[in-house]
DRENLO-110793 format. One record per atom (N, C-alpha, C): y, z, x; residue in three letters. Coordinates in steps of 0.05 Angstrom, whole numbers, plus 5000, padded with zeros to 4 digits. Example, Ala and Ser with C-alpha at 12.3 -4.5 7.8 and 13.67 -1.06 7.14 Angstrom:
% DRENLO-110793
{voza {4886; 5156; 5264}; 'Ala'}
{voza {4910; 5156; 5246}; 'Ala'}
{voza {4934; 5156; 5264}; 'Ala'}
{voza {4955; 5142; 5257}; 'Ser'}
{voza {4979; 5143; 5273}; 'Ser'}
{voza {5001; 5157; 5258}; 'Ser'}
This chain:
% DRENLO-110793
{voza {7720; 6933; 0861}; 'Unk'}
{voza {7736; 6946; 0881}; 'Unk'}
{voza {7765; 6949; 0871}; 'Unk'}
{voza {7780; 6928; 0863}; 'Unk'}
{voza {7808; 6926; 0850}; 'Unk'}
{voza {7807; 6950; 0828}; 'Unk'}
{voza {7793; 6954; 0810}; 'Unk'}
{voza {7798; 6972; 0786}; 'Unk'}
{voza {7795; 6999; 0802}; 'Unk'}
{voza {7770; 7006; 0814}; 'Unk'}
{voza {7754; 7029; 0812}; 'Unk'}
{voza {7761; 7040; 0835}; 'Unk'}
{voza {7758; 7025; 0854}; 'Unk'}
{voza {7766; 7035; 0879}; 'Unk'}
{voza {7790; 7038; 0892}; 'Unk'}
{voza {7813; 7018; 0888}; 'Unk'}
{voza {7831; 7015; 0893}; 'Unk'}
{voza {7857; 7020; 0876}; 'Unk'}
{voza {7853; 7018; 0853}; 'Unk'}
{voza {7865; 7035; 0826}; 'Unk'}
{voza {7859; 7062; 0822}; 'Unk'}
{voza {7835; 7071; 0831}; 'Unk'}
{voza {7824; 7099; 0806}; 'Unk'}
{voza {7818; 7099; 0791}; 'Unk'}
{voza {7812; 7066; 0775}; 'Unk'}
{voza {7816; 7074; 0746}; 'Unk'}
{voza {7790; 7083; 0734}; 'Unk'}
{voza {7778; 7088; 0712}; 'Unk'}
{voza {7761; 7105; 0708}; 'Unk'}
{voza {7731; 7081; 0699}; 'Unk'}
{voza {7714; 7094; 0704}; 'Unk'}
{voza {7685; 7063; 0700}; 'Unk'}
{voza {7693; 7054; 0668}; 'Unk'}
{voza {7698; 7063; 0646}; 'Unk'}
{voza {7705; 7062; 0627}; 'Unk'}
{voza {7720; 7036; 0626}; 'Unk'}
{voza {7741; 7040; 0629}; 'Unk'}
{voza {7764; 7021; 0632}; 'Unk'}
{voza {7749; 6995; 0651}; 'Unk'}
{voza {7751; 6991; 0680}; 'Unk'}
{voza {7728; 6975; 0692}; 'Unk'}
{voza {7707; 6965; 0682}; 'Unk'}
{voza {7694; 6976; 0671}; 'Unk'}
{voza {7661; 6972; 0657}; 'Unk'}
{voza {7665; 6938; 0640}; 'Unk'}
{voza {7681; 6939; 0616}; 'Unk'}
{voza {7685; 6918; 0606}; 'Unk'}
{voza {7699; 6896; 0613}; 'Unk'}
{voza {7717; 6885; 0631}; 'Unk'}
{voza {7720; 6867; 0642}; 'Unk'}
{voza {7700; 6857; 0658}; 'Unk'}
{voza {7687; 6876; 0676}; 'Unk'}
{voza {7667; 6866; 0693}; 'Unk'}
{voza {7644; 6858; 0678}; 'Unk'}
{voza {7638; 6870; 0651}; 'Unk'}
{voza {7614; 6854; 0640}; 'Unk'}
{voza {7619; 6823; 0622}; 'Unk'}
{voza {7651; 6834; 0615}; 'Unk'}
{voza {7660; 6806; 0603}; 'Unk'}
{voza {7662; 6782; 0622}; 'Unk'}
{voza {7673; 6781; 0646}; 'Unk'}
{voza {7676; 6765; 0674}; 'Unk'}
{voza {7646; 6761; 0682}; 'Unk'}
{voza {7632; 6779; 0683}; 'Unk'}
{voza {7605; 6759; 0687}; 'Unk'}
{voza {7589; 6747; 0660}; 'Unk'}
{voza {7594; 6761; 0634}; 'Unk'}
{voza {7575; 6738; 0611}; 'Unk'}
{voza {7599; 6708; 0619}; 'Unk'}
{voza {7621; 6710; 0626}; 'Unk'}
{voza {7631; 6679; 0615}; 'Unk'}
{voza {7624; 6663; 0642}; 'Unk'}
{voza {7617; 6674; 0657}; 'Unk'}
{voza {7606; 6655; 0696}; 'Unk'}
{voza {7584; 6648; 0681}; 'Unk'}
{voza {7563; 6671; 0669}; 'Unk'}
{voza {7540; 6664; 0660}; 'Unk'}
{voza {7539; 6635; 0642}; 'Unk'}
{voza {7557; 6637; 0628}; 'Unk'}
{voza {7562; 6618; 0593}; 'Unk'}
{voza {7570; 6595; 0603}; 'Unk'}
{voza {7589; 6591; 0639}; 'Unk'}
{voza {7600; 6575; 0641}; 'Unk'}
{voza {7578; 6555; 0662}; 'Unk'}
{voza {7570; 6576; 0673}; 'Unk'}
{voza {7543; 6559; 0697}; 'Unk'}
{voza {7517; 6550; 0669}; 'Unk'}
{voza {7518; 6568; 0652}; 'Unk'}
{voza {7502; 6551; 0633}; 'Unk'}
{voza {7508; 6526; 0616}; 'Unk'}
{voza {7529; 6512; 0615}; 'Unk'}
{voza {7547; 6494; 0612}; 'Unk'}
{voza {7543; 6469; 0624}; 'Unk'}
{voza {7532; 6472; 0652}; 'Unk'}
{voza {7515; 6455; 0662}; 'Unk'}
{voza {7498; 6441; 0658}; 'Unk'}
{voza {7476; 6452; 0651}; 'Unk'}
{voza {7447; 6442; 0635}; 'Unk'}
{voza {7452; 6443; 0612}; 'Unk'}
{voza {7470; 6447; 0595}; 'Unk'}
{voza {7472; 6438; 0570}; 'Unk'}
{voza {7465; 6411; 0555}; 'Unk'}
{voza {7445; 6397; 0536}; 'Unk'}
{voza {7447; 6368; 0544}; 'Unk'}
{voza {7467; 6349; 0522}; 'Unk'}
{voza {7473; 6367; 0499}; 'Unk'}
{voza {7492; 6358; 0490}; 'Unk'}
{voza {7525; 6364; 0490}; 'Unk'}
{voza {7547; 6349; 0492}; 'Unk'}
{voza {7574; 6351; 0504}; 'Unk'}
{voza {7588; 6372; 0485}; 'Unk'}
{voza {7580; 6367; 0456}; 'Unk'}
{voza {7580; 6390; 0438}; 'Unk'}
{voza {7586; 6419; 0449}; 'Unk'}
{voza {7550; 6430; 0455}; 'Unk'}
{voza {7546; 6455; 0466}; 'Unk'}
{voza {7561; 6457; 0488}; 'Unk'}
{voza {7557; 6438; 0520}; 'Unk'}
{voza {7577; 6444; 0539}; 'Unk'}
{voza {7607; 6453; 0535}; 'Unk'}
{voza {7622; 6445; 0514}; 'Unk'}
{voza {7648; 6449; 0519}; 'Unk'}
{voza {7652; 6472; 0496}; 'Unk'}
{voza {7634; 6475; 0486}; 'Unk'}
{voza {7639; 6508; 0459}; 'Unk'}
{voza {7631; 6522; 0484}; 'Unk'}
{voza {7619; 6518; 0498}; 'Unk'}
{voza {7607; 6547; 0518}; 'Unk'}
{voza {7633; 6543; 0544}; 'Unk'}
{voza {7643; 6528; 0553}; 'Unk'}
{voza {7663; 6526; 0568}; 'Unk'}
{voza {7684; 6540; 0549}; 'Unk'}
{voza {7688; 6538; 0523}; 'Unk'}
{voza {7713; 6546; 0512}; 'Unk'}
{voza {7710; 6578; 0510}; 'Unk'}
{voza {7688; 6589; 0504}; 'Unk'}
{voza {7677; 6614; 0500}; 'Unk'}
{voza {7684; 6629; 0527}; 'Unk'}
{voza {7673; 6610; 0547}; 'Unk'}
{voza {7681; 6628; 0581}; 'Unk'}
{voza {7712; 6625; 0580}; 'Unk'}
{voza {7733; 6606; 0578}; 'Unk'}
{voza {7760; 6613; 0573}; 'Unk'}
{voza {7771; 6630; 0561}; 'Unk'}
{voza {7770; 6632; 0539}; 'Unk'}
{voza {7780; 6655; 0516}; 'Unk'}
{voza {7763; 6681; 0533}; 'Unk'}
{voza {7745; 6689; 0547}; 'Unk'}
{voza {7727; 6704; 0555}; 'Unk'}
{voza {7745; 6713; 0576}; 'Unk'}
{voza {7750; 6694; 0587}; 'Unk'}
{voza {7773; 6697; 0616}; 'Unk'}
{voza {7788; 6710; 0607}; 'Unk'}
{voza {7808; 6704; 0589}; 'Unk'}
{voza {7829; 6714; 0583}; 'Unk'}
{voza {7835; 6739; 0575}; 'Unk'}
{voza {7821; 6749; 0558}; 'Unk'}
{voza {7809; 6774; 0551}; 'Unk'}
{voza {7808; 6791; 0579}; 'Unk'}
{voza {7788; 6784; 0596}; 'Unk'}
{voza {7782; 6796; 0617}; 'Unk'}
{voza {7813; 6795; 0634}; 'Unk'}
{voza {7829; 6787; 0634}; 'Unk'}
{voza {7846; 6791; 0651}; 'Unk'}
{voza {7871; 6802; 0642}; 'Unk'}
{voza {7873; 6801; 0603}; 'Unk'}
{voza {7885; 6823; 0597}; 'Unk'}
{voza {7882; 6846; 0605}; 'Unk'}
{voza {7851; 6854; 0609}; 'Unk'}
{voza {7839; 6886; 0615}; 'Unk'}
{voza {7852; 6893; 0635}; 'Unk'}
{voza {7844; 6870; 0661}; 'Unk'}
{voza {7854; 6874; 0690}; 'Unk'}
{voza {7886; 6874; 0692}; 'Unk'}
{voza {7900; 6873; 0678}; 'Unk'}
{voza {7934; 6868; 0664}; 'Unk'}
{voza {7943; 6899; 0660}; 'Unk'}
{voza {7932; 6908; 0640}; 'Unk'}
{voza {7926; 6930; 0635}; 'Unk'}
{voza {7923; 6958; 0654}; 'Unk'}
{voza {7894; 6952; 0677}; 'Unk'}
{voza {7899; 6976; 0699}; 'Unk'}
{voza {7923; 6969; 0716}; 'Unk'}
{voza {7937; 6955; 0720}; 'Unk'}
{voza {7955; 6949; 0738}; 'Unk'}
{voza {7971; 6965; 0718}; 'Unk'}
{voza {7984; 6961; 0694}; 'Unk'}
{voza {8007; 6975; 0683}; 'Unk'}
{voza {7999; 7013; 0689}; 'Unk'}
{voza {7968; 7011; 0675}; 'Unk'}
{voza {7975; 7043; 0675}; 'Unk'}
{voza {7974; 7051; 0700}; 'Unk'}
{voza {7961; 7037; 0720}; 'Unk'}
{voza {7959; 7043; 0744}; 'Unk'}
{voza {7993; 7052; 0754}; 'Unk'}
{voza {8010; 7031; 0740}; 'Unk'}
{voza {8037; 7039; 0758}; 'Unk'}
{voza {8052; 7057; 0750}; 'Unk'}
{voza {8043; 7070; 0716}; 'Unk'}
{voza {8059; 7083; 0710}; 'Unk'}
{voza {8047; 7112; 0706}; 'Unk'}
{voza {8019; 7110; 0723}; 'Unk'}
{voza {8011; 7137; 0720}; 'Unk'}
{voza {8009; 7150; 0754}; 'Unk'}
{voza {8014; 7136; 0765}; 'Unk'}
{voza {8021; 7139; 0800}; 'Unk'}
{voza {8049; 7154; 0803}; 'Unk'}
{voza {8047; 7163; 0834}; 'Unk'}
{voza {8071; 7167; 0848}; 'Unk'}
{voza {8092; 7144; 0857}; 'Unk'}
{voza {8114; 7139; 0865}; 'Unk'}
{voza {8127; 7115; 0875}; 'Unk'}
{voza {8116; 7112; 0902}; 'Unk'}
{voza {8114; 7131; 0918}; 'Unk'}
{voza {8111; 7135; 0945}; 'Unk'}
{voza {8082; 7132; 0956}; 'Unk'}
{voza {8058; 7119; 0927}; 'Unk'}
{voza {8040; 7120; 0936}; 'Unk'}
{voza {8022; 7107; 0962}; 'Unk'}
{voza {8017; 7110; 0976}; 'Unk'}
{voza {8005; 7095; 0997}; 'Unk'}
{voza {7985; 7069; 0985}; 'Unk'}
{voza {8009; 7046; 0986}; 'Unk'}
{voza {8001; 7016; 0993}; 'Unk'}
{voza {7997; 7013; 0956}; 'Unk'}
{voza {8023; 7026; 0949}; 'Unk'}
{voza {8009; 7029; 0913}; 'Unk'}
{voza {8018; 6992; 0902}; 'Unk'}
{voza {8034; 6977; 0913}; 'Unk'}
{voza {8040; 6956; 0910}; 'Unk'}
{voza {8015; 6931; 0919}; 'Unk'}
{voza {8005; 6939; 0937}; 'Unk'}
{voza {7977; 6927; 0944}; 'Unk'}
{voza {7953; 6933; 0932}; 'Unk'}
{voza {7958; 6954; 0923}; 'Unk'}
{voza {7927; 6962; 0901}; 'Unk'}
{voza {7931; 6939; 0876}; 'Unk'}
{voza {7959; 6943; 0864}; 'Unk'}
{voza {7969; 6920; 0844}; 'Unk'}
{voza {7958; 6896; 0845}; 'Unk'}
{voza {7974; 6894; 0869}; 'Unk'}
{voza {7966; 6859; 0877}; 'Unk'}
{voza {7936; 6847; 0880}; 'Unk'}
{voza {7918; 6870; 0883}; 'Unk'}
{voza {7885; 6863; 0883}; 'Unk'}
{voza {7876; 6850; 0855}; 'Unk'}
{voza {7889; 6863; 0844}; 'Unk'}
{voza {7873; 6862; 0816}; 'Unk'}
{voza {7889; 6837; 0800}; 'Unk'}
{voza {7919; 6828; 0807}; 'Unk'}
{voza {7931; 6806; 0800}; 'Unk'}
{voza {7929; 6779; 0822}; 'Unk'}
{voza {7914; 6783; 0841}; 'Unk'}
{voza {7908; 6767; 0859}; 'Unk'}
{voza {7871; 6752; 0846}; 'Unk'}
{voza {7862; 6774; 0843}; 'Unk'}
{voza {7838; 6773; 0827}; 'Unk'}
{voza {7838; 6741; 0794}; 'Unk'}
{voza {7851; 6759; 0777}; 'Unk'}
{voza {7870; 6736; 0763}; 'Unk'}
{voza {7872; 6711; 0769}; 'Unk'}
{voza {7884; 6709; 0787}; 'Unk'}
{voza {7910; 6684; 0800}; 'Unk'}
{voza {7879; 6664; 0806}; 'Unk'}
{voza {7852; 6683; 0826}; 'Unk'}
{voza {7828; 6671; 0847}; 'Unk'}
{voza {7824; 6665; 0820}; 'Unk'}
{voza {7807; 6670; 0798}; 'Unk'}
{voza {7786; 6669; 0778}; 'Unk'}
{voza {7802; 6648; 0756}; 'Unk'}
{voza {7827; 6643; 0763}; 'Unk'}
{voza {7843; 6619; 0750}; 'Unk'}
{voza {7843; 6589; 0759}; 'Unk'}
{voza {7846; 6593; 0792}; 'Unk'}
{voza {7834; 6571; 0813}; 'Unk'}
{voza {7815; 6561; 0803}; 'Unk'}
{voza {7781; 6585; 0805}; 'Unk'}
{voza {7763; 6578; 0807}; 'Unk'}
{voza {7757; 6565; 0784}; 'Unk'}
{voza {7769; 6573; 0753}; 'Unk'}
{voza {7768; 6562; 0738}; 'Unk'}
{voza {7781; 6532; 0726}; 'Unk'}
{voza {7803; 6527; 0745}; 'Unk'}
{voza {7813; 6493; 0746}; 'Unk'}
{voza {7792; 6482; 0769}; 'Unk'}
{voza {7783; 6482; 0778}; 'Unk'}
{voza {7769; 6480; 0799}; 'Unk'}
{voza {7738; 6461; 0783}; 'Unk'}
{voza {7732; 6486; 0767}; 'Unk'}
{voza {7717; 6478; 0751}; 'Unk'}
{voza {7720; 6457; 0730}; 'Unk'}
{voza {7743; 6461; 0712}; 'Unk'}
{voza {7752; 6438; 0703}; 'Unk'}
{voza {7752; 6421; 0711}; 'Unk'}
{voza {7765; 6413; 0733}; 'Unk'}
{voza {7768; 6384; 0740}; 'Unk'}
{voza {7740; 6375; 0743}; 'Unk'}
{voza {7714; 6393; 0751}; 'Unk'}
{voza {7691; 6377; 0770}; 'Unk'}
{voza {7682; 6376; 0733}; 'Unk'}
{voza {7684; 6389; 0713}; 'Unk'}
{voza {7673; 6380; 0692}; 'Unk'}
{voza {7687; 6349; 0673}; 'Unk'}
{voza {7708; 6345; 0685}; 'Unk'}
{voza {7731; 6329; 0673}; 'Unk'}
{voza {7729; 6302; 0692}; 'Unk'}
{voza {7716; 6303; 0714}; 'Unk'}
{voza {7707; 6284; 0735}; 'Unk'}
{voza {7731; 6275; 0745}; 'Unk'}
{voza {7752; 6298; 0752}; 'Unk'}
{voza {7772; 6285; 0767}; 'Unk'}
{voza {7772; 6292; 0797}; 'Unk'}
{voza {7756; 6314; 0795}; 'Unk'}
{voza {7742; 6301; 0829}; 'Unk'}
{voza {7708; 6307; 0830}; 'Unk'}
{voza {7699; 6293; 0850}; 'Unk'}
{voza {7668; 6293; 0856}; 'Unk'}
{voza {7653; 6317; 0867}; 'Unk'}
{voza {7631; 6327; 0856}; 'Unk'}
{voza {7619; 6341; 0860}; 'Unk'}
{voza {7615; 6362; 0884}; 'Unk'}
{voza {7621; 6336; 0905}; 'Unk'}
{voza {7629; 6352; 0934}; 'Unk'}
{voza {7649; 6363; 0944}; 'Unk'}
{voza {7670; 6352; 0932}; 'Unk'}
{voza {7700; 6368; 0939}; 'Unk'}
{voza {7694; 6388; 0921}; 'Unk'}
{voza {7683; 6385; 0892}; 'Unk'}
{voza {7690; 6418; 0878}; 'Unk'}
{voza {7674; 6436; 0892}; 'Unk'}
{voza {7648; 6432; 0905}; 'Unk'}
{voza {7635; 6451; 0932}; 'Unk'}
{voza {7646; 6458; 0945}; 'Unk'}
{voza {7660; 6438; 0959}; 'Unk'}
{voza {7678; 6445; 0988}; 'Unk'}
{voza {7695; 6467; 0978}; 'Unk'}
{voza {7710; 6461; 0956}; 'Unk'}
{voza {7740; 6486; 0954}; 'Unk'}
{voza {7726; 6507; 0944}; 'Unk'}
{voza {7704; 6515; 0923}; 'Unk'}
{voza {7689; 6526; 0922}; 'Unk'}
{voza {7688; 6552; 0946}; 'Unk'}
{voza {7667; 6540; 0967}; 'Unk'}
{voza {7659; 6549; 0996}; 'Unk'}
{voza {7694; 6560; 1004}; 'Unk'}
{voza {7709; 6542; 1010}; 'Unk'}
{voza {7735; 6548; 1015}; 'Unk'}
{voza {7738; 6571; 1014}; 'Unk'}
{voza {7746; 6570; 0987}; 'Unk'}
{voza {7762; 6594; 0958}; 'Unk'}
{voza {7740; 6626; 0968}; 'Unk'}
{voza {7718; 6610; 0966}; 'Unk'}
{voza {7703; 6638; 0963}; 'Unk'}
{voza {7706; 6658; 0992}; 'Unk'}
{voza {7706; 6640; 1015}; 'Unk'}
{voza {7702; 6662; 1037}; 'Unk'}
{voza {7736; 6672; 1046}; 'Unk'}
{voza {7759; 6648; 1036}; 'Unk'}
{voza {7776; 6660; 1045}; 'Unk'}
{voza {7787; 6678; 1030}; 'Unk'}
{voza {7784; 6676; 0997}; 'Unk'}
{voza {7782; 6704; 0985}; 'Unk'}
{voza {7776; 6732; 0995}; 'Unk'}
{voza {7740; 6725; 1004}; 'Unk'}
{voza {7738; 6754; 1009}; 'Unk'}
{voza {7744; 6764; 1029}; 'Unk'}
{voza {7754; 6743; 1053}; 'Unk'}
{voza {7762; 6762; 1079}; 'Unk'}
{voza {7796; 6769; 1072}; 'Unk'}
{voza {7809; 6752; 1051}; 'Unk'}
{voza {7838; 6765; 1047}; 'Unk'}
{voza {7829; 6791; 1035}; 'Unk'}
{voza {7812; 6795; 1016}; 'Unk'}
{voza {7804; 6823; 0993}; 'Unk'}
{voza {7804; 6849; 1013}; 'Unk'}
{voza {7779; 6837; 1031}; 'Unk'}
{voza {7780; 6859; 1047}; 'Unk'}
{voza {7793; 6869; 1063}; 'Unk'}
{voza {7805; 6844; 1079}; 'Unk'}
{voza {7829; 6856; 1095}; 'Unk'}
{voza {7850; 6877; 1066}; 'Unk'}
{voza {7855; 6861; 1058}; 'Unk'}
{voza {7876; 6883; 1039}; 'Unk'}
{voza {7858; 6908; 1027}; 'Unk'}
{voza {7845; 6903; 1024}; 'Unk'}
{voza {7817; 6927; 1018}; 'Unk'}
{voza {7822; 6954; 1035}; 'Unk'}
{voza {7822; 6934; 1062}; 'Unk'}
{voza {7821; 6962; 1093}; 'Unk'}
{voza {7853; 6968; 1096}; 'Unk'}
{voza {7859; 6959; 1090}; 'Unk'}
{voza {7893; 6964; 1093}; 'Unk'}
{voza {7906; 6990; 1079}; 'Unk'}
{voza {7889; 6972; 1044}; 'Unk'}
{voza {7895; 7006; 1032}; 'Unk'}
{voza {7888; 7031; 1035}; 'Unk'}
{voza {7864; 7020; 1047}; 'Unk'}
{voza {7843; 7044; 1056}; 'Unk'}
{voza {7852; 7065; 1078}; 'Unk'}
{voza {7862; 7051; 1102}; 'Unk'}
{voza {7884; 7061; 1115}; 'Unk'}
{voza {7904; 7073; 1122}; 'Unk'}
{voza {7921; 7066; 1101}; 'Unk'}
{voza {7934; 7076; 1091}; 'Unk'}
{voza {7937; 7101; 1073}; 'Unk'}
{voza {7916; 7105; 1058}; 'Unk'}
{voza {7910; 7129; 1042}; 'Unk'}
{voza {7892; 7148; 1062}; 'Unk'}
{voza {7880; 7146; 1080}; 'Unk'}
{voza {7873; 7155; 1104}; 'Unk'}
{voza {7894; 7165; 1121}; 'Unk'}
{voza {7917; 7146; 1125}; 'Unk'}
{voza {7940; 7158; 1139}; 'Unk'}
{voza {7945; 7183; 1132}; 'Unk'}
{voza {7956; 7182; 1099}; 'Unk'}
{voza {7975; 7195; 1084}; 'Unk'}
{voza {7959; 7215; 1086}; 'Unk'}
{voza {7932; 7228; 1076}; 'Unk'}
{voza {7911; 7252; 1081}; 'Unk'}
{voza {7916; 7270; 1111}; 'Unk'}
{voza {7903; 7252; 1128}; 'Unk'}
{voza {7906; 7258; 1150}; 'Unk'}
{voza {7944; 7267; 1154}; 'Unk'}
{voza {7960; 7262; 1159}; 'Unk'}
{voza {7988; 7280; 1160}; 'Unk'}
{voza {7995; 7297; 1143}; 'Unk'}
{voza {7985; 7297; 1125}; 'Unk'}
{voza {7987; 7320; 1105}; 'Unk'}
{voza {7961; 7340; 1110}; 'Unk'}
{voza {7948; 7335; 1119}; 'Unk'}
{voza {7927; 7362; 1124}; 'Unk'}
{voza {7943; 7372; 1150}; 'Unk'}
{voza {7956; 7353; 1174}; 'Unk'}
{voza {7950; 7364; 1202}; 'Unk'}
{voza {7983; 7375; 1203}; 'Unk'}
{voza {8008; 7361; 1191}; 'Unk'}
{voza {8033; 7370; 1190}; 'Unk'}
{voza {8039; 7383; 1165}; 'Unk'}
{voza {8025; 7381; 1146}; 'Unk'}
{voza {8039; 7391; 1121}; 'Unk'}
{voza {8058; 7375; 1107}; 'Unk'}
{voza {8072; 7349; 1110}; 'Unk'}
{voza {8090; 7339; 1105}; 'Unk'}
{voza {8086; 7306; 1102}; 'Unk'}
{voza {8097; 7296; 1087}; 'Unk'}
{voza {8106; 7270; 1081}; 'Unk'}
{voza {8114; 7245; 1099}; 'Unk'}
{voza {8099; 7233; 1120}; 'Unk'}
{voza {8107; 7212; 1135}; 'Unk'}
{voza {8103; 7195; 1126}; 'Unk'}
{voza {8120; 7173; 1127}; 'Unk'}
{voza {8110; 7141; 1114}; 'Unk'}
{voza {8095; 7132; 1130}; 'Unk'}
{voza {8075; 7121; 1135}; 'Unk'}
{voza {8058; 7094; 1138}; 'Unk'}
{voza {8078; 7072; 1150}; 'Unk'}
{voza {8077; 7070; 1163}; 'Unk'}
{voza {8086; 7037; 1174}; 'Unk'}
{voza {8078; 7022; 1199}; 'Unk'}
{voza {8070; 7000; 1189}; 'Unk'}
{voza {8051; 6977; 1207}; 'Unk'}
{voza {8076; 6970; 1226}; 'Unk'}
{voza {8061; 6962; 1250}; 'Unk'}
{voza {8079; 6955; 1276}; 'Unk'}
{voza {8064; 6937; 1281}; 'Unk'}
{voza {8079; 6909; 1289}; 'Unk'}
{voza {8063; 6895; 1301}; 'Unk'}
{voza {8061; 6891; 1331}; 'Unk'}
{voza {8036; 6890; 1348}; 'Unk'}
{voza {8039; 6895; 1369}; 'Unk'}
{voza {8050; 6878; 1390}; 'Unk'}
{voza {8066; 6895; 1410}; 'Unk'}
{voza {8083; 6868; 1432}; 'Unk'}
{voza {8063; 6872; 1453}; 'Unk'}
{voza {8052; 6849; 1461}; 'Unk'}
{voza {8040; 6842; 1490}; 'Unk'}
{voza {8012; 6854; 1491}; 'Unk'}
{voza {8004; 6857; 1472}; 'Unk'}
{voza {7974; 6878; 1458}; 'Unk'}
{voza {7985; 6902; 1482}; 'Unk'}
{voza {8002; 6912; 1487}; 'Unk'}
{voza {8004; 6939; 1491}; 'Unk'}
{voza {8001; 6966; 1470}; 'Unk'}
{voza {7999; 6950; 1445}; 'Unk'}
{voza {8009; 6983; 1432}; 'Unk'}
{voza {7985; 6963; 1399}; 'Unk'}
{voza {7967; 6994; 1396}; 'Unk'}
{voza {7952; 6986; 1366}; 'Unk'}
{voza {7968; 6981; 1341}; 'Unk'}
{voza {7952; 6967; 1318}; 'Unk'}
{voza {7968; 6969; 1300}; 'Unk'}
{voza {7977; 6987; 1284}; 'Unk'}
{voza {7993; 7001; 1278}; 'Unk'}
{voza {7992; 7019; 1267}; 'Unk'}
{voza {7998; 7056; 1287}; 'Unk'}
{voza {7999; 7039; 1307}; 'Unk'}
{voza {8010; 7064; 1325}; 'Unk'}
{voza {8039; 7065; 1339}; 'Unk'}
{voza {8047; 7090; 1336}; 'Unk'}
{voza {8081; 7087; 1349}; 'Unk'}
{voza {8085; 7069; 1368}; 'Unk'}
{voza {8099; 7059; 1372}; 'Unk'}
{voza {8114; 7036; 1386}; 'Unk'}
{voza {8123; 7058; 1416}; 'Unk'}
{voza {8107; 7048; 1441}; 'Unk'}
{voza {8121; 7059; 1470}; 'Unk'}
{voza {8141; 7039; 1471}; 'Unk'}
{voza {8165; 7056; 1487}; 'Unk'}
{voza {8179; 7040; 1499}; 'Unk'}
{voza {8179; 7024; 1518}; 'Unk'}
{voza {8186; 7000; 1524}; 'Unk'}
{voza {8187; 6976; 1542}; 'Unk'}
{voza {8181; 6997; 1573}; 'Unk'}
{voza {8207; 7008; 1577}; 'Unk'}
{voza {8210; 7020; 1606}; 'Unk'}
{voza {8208; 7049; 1608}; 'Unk'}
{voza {8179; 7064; 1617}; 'Unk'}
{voza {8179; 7095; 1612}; 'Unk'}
{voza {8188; 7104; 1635}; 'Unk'}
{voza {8204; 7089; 1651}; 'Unk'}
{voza {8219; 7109; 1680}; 'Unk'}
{voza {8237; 7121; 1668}; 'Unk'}
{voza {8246; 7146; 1684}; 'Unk'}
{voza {8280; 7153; 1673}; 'Unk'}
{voza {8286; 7146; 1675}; 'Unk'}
{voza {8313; 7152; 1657}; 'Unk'}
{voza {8338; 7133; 1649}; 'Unk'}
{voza {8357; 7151; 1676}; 'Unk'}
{voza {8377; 7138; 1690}; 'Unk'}
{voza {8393; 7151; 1705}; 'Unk'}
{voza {8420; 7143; 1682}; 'Unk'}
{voza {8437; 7160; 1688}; 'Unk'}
{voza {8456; 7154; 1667}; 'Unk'}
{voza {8482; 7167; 1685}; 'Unk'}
């Protein structure tokens, strides 16, 4: 979603991080059943260096992403942040891992944050997912119906009177006597 959908960027570009990011989950969940400490930690080192790589790539659509965009793009700072947020999660998940291989905490806490990490990830992804989505929806929609350039801007609502994202009524619609 971060590269392809939310960048533009082309399957090309996408294609190899996403196959590199899953051989090293693969290399690293195989790490597990490994029975000598040997193999476990060459195949843990392989998914690191593997990481890294992979998040150069993801490094990468963020640059050309910003320098082949408009400034004014709708939510173009949040498309960014998917794909360096992505990073930041798959860095967690990877101390995360460490430690439960390093036994500095027990099996069940590395589940728990695990479970954690994973669902509140994906309801932040997608909320920011729908956001941009929205947003580039905005921008379409006023440009087909006015012809012209309106910014986007979220309102938050007072007293659930007014949606998100919809003009702000005023407090008092009586006339004004003046």
């Amino acid at each position: 979603l971060s590269g392809n959908c939310a960048m533009n960027r082309p399957l090309s570009e996408v294609s190899r991080p996403l196959l590199v990011t899953n051989i090293y989950i693969i290399l690293c969940w195989a790490a597990y059943f490994a029975p000598d400490a040997g193999i476990r930690w060459t195949l843990i080192a392989i998914g690191l260096v593997m990481y890294v790589w992979a998040s150069f790539d993801m490094v990468m659509w963020v640059v050309q992403f910003r320098r082949t965009t408009r400034i004014d793009l709708p939510s173009r700072d949040a498309r960014s942040a998917m794909a360096v947020g992505l990073i930041i999660l798959y860095f967690l998940y990877g101390c995360i891992y460490l430690a439960g291989h390093l036994d500095l905490i027990p099996s069940n806490v590395e589940l728990t944050y695990y479970v954690v990490m994973d669902l509140g990830s994906k309801l932040g992804f997608v909320f920011l997912f729908v956001g941009v989505r929205s947003s580039q929806f905005y921008d379409l929609l006023v440009s087909l119906i006015a012809n012209k350039v309106v910014p986007f801007e979220r309102q938050a609502a007072r007293g659930g009177a007014n949606i998100i994202g919809a003009a702000a009524e005023p407090d008092d619609t009586r006339p004004r006597v003046d």
